[in-house]
C-alpha positions as a Markdown table, in Angstrom:
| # | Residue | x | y | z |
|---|---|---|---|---|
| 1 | Unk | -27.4 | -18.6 | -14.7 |
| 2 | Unk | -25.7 | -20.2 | -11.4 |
| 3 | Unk | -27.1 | -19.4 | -8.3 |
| 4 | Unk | -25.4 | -20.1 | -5.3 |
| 5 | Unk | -26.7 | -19.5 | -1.7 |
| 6 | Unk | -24.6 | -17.2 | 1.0 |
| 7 | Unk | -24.9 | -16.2 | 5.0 |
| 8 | Unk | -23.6 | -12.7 | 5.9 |
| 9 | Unk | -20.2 | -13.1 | 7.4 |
| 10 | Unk | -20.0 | -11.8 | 11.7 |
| 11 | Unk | -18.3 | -8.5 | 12.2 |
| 12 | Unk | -15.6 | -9.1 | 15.0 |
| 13 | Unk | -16.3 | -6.8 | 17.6 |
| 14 | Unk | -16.1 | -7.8 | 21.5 |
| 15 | Unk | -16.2 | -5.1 | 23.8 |
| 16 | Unk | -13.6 | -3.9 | 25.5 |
| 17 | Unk | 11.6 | -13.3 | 6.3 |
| 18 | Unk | 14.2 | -11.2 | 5.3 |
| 19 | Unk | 13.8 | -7.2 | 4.9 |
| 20 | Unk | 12.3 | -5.5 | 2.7 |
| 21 | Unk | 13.9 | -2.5 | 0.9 |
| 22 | Unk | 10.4 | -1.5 | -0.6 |
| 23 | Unk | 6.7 | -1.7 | 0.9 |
| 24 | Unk | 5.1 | -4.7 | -1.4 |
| 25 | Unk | 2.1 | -3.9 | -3.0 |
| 26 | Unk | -0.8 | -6.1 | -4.9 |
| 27 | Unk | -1.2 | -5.7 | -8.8 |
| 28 | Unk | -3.5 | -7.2 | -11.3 |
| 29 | Unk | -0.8 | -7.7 | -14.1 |
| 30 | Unk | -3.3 | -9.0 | -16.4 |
| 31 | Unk | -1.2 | -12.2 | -17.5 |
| 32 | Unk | -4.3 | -14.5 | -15.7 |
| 33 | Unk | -7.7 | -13.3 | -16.1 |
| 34 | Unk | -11.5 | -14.6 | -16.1 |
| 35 | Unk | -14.1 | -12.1 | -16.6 |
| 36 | Unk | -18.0 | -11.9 | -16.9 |
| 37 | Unk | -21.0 | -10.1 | -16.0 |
| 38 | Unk | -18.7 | -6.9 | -15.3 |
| 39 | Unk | -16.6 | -8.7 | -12.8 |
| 40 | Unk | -12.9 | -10.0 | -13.8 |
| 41 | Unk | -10.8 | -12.2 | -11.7 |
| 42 | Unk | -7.0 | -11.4 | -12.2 |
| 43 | Unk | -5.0 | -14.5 | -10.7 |
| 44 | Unk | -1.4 | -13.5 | -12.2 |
| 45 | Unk | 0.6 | -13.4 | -9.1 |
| 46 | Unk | -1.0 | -15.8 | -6.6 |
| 47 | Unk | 2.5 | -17.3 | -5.8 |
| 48 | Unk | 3.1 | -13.8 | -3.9 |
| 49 | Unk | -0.1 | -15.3 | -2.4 |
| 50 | Unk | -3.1 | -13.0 | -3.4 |
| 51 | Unk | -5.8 | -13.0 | -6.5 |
| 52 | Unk | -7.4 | -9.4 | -7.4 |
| 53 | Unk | -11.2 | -8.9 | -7.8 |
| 54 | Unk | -13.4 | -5.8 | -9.9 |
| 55 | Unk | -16.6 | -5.2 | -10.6 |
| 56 | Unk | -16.3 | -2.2 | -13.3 |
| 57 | Unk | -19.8 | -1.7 | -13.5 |
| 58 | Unk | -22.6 | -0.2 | -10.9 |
| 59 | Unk | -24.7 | -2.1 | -9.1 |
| 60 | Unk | -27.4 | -1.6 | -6.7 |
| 61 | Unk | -27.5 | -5.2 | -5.7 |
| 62 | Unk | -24.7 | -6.6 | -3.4 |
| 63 | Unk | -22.0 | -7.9 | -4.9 |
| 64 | Unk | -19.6 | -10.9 | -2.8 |
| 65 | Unk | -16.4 | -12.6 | -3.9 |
| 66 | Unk | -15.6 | -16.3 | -2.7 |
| 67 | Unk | -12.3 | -17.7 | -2.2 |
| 68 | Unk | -12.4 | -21.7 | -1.6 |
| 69 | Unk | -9.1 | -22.8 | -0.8 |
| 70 | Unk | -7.8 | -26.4 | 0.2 |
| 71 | Unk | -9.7 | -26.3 | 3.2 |
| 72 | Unk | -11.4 | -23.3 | 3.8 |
| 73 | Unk | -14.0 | -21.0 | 1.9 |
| 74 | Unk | -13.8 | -17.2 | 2.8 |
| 75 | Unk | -16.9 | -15.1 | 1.6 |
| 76 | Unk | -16.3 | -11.2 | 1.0 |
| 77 | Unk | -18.1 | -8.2 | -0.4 |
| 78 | Unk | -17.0 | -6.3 | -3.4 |
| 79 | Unk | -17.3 | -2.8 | -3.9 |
| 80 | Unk | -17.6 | -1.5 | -7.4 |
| 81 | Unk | -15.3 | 0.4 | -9.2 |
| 82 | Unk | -11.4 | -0.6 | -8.5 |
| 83 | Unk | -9.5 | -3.6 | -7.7 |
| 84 | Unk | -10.0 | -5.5 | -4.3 |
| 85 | Unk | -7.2 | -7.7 | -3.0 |
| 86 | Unk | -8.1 | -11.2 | -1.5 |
| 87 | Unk | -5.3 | -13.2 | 0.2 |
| 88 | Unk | -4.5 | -17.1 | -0.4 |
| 89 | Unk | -4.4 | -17.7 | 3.4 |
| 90 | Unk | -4.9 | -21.5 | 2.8 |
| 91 | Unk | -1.2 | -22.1 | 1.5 |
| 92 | Unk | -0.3 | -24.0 | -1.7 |
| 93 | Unk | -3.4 | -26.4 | -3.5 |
| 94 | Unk | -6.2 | -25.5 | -5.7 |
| 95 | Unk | -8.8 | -22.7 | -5.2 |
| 96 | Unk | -11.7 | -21.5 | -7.1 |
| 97 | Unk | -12.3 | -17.8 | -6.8 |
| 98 | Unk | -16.0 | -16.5 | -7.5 |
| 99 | Unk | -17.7 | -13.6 | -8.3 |
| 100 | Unk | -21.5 | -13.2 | -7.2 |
| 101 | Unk | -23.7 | -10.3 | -7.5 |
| 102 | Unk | -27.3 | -11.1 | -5.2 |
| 103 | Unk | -30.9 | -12.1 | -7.1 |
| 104 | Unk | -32.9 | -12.4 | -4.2 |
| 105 | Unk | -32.9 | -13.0 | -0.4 |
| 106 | Unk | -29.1 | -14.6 | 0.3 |
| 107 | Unk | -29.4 | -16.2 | -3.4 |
| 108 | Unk | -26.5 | -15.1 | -5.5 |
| 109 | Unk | -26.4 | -15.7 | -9.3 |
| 110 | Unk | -22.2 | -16.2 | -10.4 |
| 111 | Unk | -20.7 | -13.5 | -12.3 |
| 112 | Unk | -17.6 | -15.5 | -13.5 |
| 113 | Unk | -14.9 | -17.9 | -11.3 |
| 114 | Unk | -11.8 | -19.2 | -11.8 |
| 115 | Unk | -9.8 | -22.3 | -10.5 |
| 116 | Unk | -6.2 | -23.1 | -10.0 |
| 117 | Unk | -3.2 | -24.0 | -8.4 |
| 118 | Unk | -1.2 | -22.1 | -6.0 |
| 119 | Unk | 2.3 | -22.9 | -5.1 |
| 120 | Unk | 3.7 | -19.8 | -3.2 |
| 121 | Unk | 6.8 | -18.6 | -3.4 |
| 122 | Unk | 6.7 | -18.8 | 0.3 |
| 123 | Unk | 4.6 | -19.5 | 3.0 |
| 124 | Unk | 5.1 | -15.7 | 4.3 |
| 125 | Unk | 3.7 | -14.1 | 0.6 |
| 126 | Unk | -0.1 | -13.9 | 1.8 |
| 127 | Unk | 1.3 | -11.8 | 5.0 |
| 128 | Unk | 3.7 | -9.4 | 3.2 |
| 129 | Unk | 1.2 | -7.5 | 1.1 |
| 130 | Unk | -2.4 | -5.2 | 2.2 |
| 131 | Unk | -4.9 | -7.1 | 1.0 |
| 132 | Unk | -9.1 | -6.0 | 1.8 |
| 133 | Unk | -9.0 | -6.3 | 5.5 |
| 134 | Unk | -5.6 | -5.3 | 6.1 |
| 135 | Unk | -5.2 | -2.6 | 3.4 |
| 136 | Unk | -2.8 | 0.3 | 3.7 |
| 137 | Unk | -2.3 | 0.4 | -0.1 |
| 138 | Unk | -4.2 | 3.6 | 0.2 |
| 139 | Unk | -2.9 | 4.4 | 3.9 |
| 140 | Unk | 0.0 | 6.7 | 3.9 |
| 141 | Unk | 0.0 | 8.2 | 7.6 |
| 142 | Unk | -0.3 | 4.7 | 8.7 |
| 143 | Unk | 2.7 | 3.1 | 6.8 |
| 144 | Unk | 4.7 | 6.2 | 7.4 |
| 145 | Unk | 3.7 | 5.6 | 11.3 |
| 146 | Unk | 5.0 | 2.3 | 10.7 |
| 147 | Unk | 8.4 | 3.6 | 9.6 |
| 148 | Unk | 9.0 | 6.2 | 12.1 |
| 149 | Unk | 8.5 | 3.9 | 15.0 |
| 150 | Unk | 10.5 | 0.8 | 13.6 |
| 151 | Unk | 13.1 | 3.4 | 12.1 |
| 152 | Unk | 15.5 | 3.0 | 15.1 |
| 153 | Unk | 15.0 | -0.4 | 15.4 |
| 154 | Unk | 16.7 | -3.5 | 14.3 |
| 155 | Unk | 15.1 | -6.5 | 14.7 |
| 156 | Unk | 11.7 | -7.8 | 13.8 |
| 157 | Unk | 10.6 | -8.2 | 17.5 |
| 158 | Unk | 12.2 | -4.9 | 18.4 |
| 159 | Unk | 9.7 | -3.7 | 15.3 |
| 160 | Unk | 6.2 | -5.7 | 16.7 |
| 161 | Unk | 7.4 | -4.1 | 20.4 |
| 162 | Unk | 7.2 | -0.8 | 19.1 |
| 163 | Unk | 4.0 | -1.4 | 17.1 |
| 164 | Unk | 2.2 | -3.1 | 19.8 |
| 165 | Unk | 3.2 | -0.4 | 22.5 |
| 166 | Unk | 2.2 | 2.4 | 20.2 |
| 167 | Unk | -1.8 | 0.7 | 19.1 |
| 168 | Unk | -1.9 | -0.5 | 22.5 |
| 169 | Unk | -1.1 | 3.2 | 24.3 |
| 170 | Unk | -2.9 | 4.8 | 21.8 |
| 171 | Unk | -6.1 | 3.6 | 20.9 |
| 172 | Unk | -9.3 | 3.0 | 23.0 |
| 173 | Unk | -12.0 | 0.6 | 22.6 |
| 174 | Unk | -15.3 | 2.6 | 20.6 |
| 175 | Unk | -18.1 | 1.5 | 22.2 |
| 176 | Unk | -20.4 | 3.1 | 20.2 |
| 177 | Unk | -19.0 | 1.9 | 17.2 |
| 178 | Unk | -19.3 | -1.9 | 18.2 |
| 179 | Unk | -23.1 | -1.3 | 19.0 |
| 180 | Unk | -23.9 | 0.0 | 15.5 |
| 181 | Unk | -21.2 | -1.8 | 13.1 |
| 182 | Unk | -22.7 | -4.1 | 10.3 |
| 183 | Unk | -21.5 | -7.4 | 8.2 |
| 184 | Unk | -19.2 | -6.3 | 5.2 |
| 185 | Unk | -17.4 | -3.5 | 7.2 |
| 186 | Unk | -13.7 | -2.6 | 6.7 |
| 187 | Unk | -11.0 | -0.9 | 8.7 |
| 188 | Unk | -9.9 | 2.0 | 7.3 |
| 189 | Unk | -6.7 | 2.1 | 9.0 |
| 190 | Unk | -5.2 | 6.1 | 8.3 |
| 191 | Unk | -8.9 | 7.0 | 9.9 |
| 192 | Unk | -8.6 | 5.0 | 12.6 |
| 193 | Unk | -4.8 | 6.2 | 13.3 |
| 194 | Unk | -6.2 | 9.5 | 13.1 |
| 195 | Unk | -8.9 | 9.0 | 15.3 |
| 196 | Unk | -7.1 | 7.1 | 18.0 |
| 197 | Unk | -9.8 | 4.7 | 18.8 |
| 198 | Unk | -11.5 | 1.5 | 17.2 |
| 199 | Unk | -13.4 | -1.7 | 17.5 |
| 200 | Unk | -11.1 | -4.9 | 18.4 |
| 201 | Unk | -10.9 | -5.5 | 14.6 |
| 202 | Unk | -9.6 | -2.4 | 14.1 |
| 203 | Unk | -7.0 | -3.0 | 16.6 |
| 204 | Unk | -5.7 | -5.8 | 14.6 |
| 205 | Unk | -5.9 | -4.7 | 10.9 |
| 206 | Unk | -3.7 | -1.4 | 12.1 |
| 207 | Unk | -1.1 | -3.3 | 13.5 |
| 208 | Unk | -1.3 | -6.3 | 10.7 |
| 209 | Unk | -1.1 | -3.0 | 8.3 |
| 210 | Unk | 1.9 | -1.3 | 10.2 |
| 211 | Unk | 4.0 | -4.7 | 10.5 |
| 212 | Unk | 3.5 | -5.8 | 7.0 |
| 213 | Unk | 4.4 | -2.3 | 5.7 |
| 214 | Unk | 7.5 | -2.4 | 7.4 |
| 215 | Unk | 8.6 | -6.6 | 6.5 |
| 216 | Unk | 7.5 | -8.3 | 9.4 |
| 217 | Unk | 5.1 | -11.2 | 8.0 |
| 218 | Unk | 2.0 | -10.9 | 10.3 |
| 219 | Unk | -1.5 | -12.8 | 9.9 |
| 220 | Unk | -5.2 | -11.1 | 11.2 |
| 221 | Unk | -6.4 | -13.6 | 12.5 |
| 222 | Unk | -10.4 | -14.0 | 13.1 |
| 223 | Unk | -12.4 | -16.6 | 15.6 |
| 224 | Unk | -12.8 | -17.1 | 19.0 |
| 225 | Unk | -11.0 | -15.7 | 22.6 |
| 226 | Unk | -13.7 | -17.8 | 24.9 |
| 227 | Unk | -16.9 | -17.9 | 23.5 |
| 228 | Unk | -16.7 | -14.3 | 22.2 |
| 229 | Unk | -16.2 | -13.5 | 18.2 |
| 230 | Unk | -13.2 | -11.7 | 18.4 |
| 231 | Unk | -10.1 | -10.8 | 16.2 |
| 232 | Unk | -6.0 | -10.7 | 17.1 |
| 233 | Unk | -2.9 | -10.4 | 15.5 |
| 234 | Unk | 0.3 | -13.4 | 14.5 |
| 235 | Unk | 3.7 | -12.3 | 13.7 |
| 236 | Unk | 6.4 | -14.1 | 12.5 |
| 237 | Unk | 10.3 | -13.5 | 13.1 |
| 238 | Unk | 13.2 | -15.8 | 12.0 |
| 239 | Unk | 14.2 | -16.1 | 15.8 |
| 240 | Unk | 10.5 | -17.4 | 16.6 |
| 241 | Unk | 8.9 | -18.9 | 14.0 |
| 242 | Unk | 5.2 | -17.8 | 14.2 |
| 243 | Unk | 4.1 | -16.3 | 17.3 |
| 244 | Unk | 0.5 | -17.0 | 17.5 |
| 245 | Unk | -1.2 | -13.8 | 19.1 |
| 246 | Unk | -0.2 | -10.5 | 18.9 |
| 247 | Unk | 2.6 | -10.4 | 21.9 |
| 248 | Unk | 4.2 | -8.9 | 24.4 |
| 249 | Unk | 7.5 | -8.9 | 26.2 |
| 250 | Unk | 7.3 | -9.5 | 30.2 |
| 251 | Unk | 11.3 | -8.9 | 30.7 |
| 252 | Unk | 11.8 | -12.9 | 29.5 |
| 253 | Unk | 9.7 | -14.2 | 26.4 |
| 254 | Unk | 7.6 | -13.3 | 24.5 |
| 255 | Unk | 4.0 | -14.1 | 25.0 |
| 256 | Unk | 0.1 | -14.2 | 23.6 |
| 257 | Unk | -1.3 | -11.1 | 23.5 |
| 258 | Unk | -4.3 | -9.3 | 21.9 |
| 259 | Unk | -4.4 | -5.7 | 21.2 |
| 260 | Unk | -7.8 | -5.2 | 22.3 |
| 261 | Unk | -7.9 | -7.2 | 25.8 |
| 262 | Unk | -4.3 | -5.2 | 26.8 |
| 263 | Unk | -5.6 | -1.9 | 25.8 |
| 264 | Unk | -9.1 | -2.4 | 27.2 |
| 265 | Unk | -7.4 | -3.9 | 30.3 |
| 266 | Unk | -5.2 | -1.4 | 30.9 |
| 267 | Unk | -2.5 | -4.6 | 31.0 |
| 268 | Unk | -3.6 | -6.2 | 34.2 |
| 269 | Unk | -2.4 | -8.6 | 35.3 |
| 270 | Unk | -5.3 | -10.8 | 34.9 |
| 271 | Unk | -5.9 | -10.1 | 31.4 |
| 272 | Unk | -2.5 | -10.8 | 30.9 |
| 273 | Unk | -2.8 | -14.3 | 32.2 |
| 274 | Unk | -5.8 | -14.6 | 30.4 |
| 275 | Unk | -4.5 | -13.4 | 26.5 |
| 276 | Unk | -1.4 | -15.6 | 27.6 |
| 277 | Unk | -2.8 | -18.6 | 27.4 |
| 278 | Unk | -3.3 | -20.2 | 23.9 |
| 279 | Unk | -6.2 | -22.6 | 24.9 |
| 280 | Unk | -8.2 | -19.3 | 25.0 |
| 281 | Unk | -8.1 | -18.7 | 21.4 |
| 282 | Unk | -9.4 | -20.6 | 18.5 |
| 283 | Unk | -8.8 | -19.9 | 14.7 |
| 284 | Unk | -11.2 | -19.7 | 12.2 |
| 285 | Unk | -9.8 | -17.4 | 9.4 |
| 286 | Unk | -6.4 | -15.9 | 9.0 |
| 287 | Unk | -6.5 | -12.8 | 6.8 |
């Protein structure tokens, strides 16, 4: 059997196109599948820019999916039971999705894989849909959230305003949360809306949720602000283009902006400056 080696992924945690008439949601429309050792691989719709992952089985032993696309490799863990939704964040090429399940220390024995070619049906079809780390497919309050504060709105910037206002006045940063949080976790975004506070990836995956629900293509994106791990937010918007940081409007443009630094920071004007300025950010994964 294969055996592949894997490092545990870093929990981000610093301290402090056109409408859509429906929300779109991932399915495993079993047209593309690889299966074995209890996990199956559906790939049927990656040109809407996501493959779907099970293991049907139990398992006491960890279980991680990896998703090697044109240029990057992404590493996640799978839960048993249901289907997990990974997105193709590295655009159109060849990937090869794989299943692991761990045999000893961070060796990993392969379950079953797939390989093939993505051609999207737009570049925007990884960012429409809830995939693992931005998943309100089981997040009512949040997406209906979503609709009542976009509801009066018209335009996609008018929507990622009243988004960003409403995470950014309502959350504070959990302190307690980013001492004690381990690799693997996952936002669980209607218990974070209920709870009104989070960790900074929290921050990002609720508003990522809320903007995709609601049509507004919108990356969570993971890597550096400094030398801190850290995670933010990129929306797109046919006046824009892609509008790298979650933003803010100062009474001209629109600028960089991270959820976490503006809550945390009460908006000064210093943090301002400092989440305004691009050469303080550097990507390493887009979710």
């Amino acid at each position: 059997m294969e055996e592949t080696h894997l490092e545990d992924d870093i929990v981000p945690m610093t301290a402090s196109p056109a409408a859509l008439s429906t929300v779109l949601m991932p399915a495993a429309s079993g047209t593309a599948v690889k299966s074995g050792g209890g996990a199956e691989i559906d790939y049927s719709n990656v040109q809407d820019g996501y493959v779907m992952v099970r293991f049907a089985g139990n398992s006491s032993k960890r279980l991680r999916v990896q998703v090697g696309g044109p240029t990057t490799t992404y590493t996640y863990d799978l839960p048993t039971g249901g289907w997990s939704t990974f997105p193709l964040s590295d655009g159109n090429g060849t990937y090869k999705v794989t299943a692991l399940q761990n045999t000893t220390g961070k060796k990993y024995a392969v379950l079953a894989s797939a390989s093939f070619e993505v051609s999207l049906k737009d570049e925007f079809a990884p960012f429409l849909r809830p995939n693992q780390y931005v998943n309100y497919e089981n997040a009512p309050k949040t997406v209906a959230k979503a609709k009542e504060l976009t509801q009066n709105v018209s335009g996609p910037l008018d929507k990622v305003g009243a988004v960003y206002n409403y995470v950014v006045g309502s959350l504070s940063y959990d302190n307690a949360k980013a001492a004690t949080v381990q690799s693997g976790y996952l936002p669980e975004l209607d218990t974070i809306l209920a709870g009104n506070k989070g960790i900074c990836f929290d921050y990002a995956a609720l508003m990522a949720g809320m903007l995709r629900s609601q049509g507004v293509p919108c990356k969570l994106v993971v890597g550096y602000a400094g030398s801190v791990y850290h995670a933010w937010v990129s929306v797109w918007t046919e006046q824009t283009g892609w509008i790298d940081g979650v933003i803010f409007f100062d009474g001209t443009v629109w600028q960089r902006m991270d959820p976490t630094f503006a809550s945390s920071g009460n908006s000064s004007t210093a943090i301002m400056e400092y989440i305004g300025d691009g050469k303080n950010y550097t990507v390493r994964y887009l979710y």
